[in-house]
N, C-alpha and C positions, 0 to 999 in steps of 0.2 A: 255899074260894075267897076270893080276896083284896076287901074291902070296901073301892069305891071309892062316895062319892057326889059329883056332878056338880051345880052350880047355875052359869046365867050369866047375868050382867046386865051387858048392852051388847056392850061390846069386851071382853070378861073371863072365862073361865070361873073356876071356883072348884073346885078336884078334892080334897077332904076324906079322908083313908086313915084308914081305920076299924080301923085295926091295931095292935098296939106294937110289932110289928117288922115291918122289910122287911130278910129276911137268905137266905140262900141256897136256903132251903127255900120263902119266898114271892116270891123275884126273880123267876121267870118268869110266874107268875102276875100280878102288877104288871104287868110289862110289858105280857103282852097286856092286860088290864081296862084300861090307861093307852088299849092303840093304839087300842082301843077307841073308847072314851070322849073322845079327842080328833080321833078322825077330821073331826069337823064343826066343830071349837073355833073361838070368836072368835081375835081376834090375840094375845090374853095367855091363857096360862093360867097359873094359881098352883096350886102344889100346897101344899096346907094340911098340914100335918105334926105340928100339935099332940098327936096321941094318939099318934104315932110315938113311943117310949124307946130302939129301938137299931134302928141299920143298920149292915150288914156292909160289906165293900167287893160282894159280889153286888148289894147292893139298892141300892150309890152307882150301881154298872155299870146298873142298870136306871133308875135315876133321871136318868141320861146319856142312857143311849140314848135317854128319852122325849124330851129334848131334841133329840136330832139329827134325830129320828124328826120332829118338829113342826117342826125350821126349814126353809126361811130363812121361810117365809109367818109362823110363830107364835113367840112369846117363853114359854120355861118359868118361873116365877119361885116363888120358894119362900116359905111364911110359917108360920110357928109354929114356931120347930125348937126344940125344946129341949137343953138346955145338953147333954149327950153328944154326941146327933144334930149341932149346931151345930158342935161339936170335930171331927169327922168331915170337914165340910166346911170346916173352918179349916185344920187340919192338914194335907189335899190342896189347898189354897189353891184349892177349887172355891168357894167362898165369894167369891170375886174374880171367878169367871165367871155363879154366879146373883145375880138380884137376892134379898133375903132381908127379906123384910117383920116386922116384930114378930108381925101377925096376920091373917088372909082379911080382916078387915074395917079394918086398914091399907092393905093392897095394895088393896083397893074405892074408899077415897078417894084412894088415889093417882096420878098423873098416872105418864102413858110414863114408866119410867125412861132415863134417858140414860149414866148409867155404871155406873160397878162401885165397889165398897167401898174396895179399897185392892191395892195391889201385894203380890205374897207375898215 
C-alpha cells in the first residue's frame, strides 16, 4: 500500500509520499490514499516529494488528477522534487502549472503563491 503521511497547520496540509517511486505499479494506489487524504484539506496542499527518486508518466497522470480532483476549492503544490523527479516536470513544462517549493518547510513559510515559474 502506497505511504502517504498527512500534517496540516492552518491553510496547508503537508502530504509526505513515503516511497521512491510513484510508477504504474503504485499510480492507483496514490491516487486513492491522495483522494483520501484530501478529502477534508485546508486550501493548499503540498505534496512533499523528497523521498520520491522516479515517477513514470502513470504516477505524473495520478499526480494531475490529484490536482483536478482538489480544484477549484484547493491548490496542489509540490516541494522536494529531486533532480530526475524535477526533469519529469520540466520536460512536460508541468513545472509551469505547479507551484514547486525547494522543501515542506519552504512552502510552510510561504505566502499564497500567485504565479507560476516560467513559460515553456
Amino acid at each position: 500500500m502506497m505511504d502517504v503521511t498527512t500534517r496540516t497547520q492552518g491553510t496547508m496540509m503537508i502530504a509526505s509520499v513515503n516511497a521512491a517511486r510513484i510508477d504504474a505499479a503504485a499510480a492507483v494506489q496514490f491516487r486513492d490514499v491522495m483522494q483520501a487524504a484530501t478529502a477534508d484539506a485546508p486550501s493548499r496542499v503540498v505534496l512533499d516529494l523528497a523521498q520520491v527518486t522516479f515517477l513514470d508518466s502513470s504516477g505524473l497522470g495520478a499526480v494531475i488528477g490529484t490536482m483536478k480532483r482538489i480544484a477549484p476549492d484547493r491548490r496542489l503544490e509540490l516541494a522536494a522534487l529531486n533532480p530526475a523527479v524535477a526533469k519529469v516536470f520540466r520536460l512536460t513544462c508541468l513545472d509551469t502549472i505547479f507551484v514547486i517549493h525547494e522543501s515542506a518547510d519552504a512552502a510552510l513559510a510561504s505566502e499564497v503563491p500567485d504565479g507560476r515559474a516560467h513559460a515553456c
